[in-house]
VEXSE-529493 format. One record per residue (C-alpha): residue in one letter; x, y, z. Coordinates in pm, 1 decimal. Example, Ala and Ser with C-alpha at 12.3 -4.5 7.8 and 13.67 -1.06 7.14 Angstrom:
<pts>
  rest      east     north        up
     A    1230.0    -450.0     780.0
     S    1367.0    -106.0     714.0
</pts>
This chain:
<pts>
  rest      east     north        up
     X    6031.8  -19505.0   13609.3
     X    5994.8  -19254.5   13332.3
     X    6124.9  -18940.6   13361.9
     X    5955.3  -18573.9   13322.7
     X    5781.4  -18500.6   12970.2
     X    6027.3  -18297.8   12695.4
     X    5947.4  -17963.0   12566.6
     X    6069.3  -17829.8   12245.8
     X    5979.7  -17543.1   12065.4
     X    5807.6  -17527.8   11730.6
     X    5870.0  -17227.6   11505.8
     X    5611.0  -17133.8   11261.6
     X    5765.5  -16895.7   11036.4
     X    5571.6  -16662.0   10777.5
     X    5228.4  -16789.6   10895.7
     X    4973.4  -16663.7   10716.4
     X    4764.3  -16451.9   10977.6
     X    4416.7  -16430.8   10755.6
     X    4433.6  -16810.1   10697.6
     X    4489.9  -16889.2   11016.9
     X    4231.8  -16682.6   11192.5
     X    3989.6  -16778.9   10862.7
     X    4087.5  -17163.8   11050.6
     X    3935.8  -17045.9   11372.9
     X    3632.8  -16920.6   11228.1
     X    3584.2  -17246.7   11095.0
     X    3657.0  -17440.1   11370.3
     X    3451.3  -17281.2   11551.2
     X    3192.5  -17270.5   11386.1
     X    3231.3  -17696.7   11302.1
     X    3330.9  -17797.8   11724.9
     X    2947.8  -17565.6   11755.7
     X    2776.3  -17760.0   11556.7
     X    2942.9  -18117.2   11616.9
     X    2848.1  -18003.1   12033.5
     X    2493.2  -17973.0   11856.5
     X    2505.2  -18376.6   11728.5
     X    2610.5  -18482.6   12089.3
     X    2352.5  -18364.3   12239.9
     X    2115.8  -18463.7   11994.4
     X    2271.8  -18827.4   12064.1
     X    2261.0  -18827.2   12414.1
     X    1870.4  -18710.6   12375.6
     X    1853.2  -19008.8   12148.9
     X    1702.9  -18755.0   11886.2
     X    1848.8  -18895.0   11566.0
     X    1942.3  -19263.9   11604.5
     X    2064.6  -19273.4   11203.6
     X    2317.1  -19045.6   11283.3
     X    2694.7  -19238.1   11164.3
     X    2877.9  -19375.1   11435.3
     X    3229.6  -19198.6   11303.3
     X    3056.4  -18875.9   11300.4
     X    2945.9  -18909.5   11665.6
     X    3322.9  -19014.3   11732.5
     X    3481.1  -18739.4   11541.6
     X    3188.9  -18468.7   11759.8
     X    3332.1  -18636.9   12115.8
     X    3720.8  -18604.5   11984.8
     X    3708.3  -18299.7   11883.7
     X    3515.5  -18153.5   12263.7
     X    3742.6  -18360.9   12467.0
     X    4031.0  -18543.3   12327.3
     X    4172.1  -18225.9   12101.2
     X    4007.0  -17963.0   12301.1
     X    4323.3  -17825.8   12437.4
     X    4416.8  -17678.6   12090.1
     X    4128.0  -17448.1   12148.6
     X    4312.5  -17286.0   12475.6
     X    4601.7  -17103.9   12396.4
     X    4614.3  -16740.1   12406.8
     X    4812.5  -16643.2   12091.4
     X    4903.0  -16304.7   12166.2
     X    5120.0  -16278.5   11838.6
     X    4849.3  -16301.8   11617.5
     X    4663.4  -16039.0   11762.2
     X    4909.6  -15811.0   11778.3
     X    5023.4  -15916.7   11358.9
     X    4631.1  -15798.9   11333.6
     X    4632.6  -15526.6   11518.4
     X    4957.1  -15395.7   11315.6
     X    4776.1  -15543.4   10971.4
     X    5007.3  -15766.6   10899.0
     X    4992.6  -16052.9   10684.9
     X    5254.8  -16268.1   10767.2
     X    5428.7  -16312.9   11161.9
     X    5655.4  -16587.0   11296.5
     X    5482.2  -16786.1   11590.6
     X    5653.8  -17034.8   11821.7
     X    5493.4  -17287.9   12043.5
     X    5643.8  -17477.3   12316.9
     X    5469.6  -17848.8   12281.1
     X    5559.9  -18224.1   12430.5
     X    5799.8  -18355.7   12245.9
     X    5530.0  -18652.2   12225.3
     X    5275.1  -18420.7   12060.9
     X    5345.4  -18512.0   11718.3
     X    5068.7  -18825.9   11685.5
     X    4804.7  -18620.8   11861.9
     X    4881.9  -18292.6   11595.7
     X    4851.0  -18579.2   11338.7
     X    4571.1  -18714.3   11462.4
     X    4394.2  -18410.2   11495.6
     X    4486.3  -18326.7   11095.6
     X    4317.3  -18687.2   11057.4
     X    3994.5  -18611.2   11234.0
     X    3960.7  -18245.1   11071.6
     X    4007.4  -18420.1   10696.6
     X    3730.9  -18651.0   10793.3
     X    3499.6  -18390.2   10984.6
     X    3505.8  -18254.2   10622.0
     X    3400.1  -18565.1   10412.4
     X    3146.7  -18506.8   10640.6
     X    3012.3  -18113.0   10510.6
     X    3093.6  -18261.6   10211.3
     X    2833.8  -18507.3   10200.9
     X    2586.0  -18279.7   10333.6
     X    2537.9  -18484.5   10683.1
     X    2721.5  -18132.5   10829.1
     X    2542.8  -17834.0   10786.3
     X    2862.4  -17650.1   10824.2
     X    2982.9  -17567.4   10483.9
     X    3338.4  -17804.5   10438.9
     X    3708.1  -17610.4   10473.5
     X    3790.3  -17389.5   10236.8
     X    4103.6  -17412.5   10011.4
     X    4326.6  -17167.3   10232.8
     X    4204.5  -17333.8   10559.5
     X    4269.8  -17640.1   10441.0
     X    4626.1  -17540.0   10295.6
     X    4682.2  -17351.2   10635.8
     X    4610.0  -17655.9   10841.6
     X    4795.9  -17889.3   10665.5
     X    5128.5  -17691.5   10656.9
     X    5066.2  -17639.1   11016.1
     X    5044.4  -18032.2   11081.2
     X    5348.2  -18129.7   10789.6
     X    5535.1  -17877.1   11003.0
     X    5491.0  -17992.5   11352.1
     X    5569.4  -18347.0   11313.1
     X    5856.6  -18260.9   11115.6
     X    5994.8  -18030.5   11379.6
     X    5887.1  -18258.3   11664.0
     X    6081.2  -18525.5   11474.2
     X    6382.3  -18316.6   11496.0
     X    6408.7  -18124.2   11162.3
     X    6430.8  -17730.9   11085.0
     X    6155.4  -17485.9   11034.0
     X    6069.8  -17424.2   10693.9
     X    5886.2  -17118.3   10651.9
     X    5515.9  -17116.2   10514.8
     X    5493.0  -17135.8   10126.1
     X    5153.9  -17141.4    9916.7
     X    5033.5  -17444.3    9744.3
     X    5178.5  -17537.1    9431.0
     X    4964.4  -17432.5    9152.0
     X    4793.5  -17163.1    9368.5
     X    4734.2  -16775.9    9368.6
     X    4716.9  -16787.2    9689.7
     X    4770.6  -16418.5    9849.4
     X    4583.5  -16282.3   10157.9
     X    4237.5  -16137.3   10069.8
     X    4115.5  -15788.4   10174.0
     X    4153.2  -15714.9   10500.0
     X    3753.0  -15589.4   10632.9
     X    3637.5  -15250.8   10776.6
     X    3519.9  -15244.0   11114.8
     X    3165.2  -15366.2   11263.0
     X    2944.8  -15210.6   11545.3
     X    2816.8  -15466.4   11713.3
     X    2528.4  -15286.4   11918.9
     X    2135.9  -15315.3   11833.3
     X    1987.1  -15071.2   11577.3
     X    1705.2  -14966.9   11668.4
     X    1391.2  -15031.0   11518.2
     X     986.3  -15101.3   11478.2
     X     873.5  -15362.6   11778.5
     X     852.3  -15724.7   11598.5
     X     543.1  -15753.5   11841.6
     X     385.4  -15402.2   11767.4
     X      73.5  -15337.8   11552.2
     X      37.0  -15200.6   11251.9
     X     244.9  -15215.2   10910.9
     X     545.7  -15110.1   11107.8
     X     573.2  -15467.2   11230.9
     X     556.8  -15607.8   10911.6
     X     317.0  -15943.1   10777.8
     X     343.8  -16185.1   10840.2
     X     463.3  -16482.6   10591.4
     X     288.6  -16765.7   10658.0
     X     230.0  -16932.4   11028.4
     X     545.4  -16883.3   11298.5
     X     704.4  -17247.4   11346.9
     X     715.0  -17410.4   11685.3
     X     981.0  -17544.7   11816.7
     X    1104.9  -17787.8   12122.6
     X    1436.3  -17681.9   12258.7
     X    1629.1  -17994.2   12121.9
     X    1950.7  -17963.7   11914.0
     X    1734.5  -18120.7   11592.5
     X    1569.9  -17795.5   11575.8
     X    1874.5  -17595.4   11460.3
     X    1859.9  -17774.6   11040.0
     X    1441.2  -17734.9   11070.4
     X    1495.2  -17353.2   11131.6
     X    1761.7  -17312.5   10821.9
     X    1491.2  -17568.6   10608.5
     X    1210.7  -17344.1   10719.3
     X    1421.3  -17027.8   10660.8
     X    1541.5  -17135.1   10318.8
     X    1209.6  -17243.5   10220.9
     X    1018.9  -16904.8   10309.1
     X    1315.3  -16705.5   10120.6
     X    1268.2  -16865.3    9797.5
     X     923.1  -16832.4    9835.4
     X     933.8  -16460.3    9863.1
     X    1202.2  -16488.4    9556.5
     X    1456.7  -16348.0    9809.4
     X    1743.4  -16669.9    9748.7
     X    2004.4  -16397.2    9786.0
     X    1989.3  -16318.6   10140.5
     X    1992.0  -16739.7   10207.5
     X    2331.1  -16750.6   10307.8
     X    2322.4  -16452.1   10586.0
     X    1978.9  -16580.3   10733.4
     X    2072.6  -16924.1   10757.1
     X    2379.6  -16862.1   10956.5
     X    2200.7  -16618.7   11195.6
     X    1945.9  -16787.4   11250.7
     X    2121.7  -17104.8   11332.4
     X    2291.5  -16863.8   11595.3
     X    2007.9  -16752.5   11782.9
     X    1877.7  -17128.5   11782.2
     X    2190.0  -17235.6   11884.6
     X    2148.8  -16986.7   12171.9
     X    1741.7  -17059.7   12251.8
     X    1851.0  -17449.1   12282.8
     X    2142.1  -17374.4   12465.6
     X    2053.2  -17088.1   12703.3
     X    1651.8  -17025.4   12669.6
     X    1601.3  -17387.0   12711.7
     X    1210.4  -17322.4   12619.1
     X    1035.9  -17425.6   12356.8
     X    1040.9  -17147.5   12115.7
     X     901.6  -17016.0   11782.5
     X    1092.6  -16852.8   11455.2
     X     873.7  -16578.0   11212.5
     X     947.6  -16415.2   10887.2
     X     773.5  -16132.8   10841.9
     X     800.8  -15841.6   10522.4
     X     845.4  -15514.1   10572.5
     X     711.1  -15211.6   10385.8
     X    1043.5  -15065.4   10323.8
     X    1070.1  -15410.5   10091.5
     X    1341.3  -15575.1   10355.5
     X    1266.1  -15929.8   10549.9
     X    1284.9  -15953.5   10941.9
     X    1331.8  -16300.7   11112.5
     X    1218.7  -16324.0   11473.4
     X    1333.3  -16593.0   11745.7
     X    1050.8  -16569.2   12016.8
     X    1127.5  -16792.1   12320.7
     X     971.9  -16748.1   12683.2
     X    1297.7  -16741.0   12934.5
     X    1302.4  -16515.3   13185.0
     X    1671.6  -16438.1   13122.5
     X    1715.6  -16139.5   12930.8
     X    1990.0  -16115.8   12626.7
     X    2215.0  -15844.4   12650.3
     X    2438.5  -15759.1   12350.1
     X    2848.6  -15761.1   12516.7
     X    3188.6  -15695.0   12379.5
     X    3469.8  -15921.2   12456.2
     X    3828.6  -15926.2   12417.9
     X    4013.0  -16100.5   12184.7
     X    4091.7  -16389.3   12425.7
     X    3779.3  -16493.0   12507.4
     X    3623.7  -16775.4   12400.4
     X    3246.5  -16735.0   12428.8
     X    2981.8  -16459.8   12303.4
     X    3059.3  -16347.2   11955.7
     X    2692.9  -16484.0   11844.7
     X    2536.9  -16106.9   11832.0
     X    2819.5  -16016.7   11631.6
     X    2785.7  -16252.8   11392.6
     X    2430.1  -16182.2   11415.8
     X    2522.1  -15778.7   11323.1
     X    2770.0  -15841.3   11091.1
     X    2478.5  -16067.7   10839.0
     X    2195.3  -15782.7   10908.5
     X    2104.0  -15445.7   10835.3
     X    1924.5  -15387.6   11115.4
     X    1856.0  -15616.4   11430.9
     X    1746.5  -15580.0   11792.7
     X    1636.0  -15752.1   12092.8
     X    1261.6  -15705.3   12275.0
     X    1149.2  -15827.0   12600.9
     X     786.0  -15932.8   12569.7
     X     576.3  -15732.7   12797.6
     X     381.2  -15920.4   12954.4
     X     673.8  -16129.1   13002.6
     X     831.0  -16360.1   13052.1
     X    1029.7  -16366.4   12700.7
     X    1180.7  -16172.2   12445.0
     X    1226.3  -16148.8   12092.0
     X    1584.2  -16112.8   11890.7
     X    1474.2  -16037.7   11535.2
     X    1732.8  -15940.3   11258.3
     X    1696.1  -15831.7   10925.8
     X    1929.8  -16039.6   10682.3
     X    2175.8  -15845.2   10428.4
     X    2299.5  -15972.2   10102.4
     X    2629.6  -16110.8   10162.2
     X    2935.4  -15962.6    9939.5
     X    3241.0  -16181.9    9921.0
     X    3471.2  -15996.8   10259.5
     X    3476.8  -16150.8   10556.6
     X    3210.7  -16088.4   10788.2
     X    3375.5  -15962.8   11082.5
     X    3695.5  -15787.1   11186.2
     X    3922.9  -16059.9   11211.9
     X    4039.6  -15892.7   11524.0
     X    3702.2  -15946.5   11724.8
     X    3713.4  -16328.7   11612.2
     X    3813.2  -16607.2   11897.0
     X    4214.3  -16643.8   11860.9
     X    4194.0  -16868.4   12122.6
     X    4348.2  -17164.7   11965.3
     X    4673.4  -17302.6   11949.0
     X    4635.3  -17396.1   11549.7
</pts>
């Protein structure tokens, strides 16, 4: 009979606290979308989709999905101080070296996959990916019984922490009625596209999106209106669950509004959460990519509209890394 699974602790020492939170943004934002491809599976939307990929989307929401549940009160507080650099220790199964590995394994691969453009998630960049595998190298070799070794940058890297962002509010600014009359609503661009609430629908809204941008000659607000509006898809397919319809409209100030109509009953309201929860940062990230957004409840209901104006994206992070999910062990 075996006996009662070892514990040891594993000190990270000098981790880098704007790579590792930059991790968690990623992660996120990848387990979001992978959830996305399940579903589409299980809907049998998209039969062509790879087999591995489909493997890697069910490891990473059920196998490894324990790595997303550890407070890490540390980190905050190295954030909330503005630090760059704090020493973390985690006490793990001594047996938890081949899963860390593993997990390192899947994570490589889930990027071959944004690579290749079969992900619309954009792959790892080069300090999450440095960041991730220092934290793997360094389990397994601690797990295996050897000492810490504090966190060094790549070889043949600048790597140094980038600028640290200004604070966000979060709440709608107010603004004309996407549904009101007259040139404060803006024209239209085109016809409003239709969608089914199916998980397929979130790359059609960033094609349709992209595609009414650089007609309007506006390619430089691509990046913050694609990643909003896969948000508030993500949310209609997710939440809504009606079918639903996505606008672009110009405005006579010269700015472009987006607008996510859907008909459920259930009305959105904007929250704040603490820095250990693990759901409803969407209307932040929403905020932080506009200069202007709201939400409208269709009257005559049922429905509402969330419509958000997308900014040009400059090259800080979009939120406060404080109000970002530190929710993960890694």
């Amino acid at each position: 009979m075996e006996g009662p699974e070892r514990f040891v602790q594993v000190h990270l020492l000098g981790l880098p606290v704007q790579a590792r939170v930059r991790f968690g943004q990623h992660l996120q934002e990848l387990t979001r979308e992978l959830s996305l491809i399940r579903i589409a599976a299980q809907d049998g939307e998209d039969p062509s989709l790879p087999l591995r990929l489909l493997q890697i989307a069910a490891e990473l929401d059920t196998t490894y999905v324990a790595f997303r549940a550890a407070p890490d009160a540390v980190i905050a507080a190295a954030l909330a101080a503005g630090d760059d650099f704090c020493d973390v220790t985690y006490t793990v199964p001594l047996s938890a070296g081949v899963f860390v590995q593993g997990l390192g394994r899947v994570l490589e691969e889930a990027d071959a996959f944004c690579r290749s453009e079969q992900l619309l998630s954009l792959p790892a960049s080069q300090e999450v990916v440095a960041y991730r595998r220092w934290f793997v190298e360094e389990s397994v070799r601690q797990l295996a019984g050897e000492e810490p070794r504090a966190w060094r940058p790549p070889a043949g890297t600048s790597f140094v922490p980038g600028p640290r962002p200004s604070a966000h509010s979060f709440a709608p600014r107010p603004g004309p009625r996407p549904d009101g009359v007259g040139e404060s609503a803006g024209d239209l661009v085109g016809e409003p596209m239709v969608m089914e609430s199916m998980a397929s629908s979130v790359a059609s809204a960033r094609r349709y999106v992209r595609g009414v941008l650089r007609g309007l000659d506006a390619e430089d607000l691509e990046e913050a209106a694609e990643l909003a509006v896969s948000e508030l898809v993500t949310n209609a397919v997710l939440h809504a669950r009606t079918d639903f319809s996505l606008a672009v409209r110009t405005l006579p100030s010269g700015r472009v509004r987006i607008e996510v109509r859907d008909s459920s009953s259930a009305p959105l309201q904007p929250r704040h959460f603490a820095t250990t929860a693990t759901t409803g940062r969407g209307l932040q990230l929403v905020a932080s990519l506009s200069t202007n957004w709201g939400v409208e409840q269709l009257s005559p209901g049922p429905g509402k509209v969330v419509w958000f104006e997308p900014r040009v994206l400059d090259a800080e992070p979009l939120l406060d890394l404080a109000e970002w999910d530190l929710d993960t062990l890694l």
